[in-house]
C-alpha positions in Angstrom: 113.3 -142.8 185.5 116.1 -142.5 182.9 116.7 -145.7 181.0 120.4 -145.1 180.3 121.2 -144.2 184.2 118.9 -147.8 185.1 120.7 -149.9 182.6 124.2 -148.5 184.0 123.1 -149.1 187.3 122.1 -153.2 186.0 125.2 -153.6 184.4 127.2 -151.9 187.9 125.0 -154.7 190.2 126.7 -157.4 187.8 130.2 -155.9 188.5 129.8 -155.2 191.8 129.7 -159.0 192.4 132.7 -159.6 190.7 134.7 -156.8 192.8 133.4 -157.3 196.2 135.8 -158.3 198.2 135.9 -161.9 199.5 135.0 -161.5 203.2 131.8 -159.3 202.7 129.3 -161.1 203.7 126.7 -159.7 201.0 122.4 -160.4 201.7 121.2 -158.8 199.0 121.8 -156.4 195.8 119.4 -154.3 194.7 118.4 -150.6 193.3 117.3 -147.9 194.9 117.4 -144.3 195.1 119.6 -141.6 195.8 119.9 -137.6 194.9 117.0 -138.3 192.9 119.0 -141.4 190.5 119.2 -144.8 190.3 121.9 -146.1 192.7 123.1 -149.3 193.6 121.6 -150.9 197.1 124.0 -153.3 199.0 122.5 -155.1 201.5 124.9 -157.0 204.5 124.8 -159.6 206.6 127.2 -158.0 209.1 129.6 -154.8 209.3 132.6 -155.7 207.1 136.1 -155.9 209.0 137.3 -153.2 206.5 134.9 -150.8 205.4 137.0 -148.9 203.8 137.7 -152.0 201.3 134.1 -151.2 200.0 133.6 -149.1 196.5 131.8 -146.0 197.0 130.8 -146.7 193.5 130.9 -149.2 190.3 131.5 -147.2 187.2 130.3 -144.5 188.1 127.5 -145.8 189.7 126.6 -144.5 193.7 126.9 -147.8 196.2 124.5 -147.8 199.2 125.5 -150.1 202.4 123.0 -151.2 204.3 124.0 -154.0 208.0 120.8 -156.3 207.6 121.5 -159.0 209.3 120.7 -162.2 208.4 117.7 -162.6 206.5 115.5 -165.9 206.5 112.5 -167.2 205.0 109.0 -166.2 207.7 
């Protein structure tokens, strides 16, 4: 995996949580895969009320939604 494109995505996942809007209920961020590079992997608690509201990407990096639920300790 290319450094440069994995750093870009870590410094996107710090962003994104300074952009997201205030009603997202967020689970998780993480980084996972797409088109063969590093995007960014949003996990949510619910569907937000306005999707649209969500960034497809975070300077320049690819955003992944993913509905999860709520997750809890087994």
């Amino acid at each position: 995996m290319d450094n440069d494109k994995l750093n870009a995505v870590r410094r996107a996942k710090k962003r994104f949580a300074e952009i997201v809007p205030k009603d997202v209920e967020v689970a998780g961020i993480g980084i996972a895969m797409t088109q063969g590079d590093p995007a960014l992997k949003v996990n949510l608690r619910k569907q937000p009320s306005n999707p649209d509201a969500l960034p497809r990407t975070v300077d320049g990096v690819p955003v992944i939604y993913d509905v999860v639920g709520t997750i809890v300790p087994r």
